[in-house]
N, C-alpha and C positions, 0 to 999 in steps of 0.2 A: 504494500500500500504506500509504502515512502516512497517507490521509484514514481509509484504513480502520479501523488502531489508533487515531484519535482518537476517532471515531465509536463504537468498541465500547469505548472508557475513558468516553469522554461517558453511555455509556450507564450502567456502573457508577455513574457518579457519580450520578446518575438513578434509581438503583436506591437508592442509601443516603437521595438526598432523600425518596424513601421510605416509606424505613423510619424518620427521624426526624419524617417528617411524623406517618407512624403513632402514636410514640414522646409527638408532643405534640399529638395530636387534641383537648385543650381547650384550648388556645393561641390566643388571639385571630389573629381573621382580619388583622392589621398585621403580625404578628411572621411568622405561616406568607410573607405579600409579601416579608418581608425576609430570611429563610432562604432564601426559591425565587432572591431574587438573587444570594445570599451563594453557592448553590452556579451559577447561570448564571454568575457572575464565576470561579469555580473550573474551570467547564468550557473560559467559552474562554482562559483562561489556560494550561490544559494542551494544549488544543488547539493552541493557540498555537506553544509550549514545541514542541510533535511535530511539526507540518507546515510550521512556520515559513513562513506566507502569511497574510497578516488576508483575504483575498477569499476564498479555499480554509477560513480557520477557520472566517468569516462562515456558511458553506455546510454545513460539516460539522457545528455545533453547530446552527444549525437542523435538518438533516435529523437529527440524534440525539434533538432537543426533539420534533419530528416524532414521531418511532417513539414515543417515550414516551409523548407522550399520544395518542396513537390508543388505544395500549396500553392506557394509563389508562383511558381512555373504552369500550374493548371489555369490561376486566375488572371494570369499577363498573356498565356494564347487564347482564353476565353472573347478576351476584350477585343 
């Protein structure tokens, strides 16, 4: 159950990356690299923080990065 609340906070955080990406769509392509890390470092830190295992976080913030950009990728050829 803990991989599972990291997974679905991973994803909110994913959800606000976002929305600030949105937020600075004319933002040089260096700064959006160092935002995308600024929040993967945020992810597995809480992930962290919840499941207390770096193997198990390893796994969980991949498979949250996972869903997000399929996500991404399904609803940018939908458009």
């Amino acid at each position: 159950m803990k991989v599972y609340t990291a997974v679905i906070i991973q994803l909110i955080i994913w959800s606000g990356y976002t929305f600030i990406e949105w937020l600075s769509k004319y933002d040089q392509l260096v700064f959006k690299a160092l935002m995308f890390f600024v929040f993967l470092y945020l992810a597995v830190i809480i992930g962290h923080y919840i499941i207390k295992s770096t193997r198990k976080t390893f796994v969980a913030t991949m498979v949250s990065l996972s869903v997000y950009g399929s996500f991404h990728v399904i609803m940018t050829l939908a458009i």
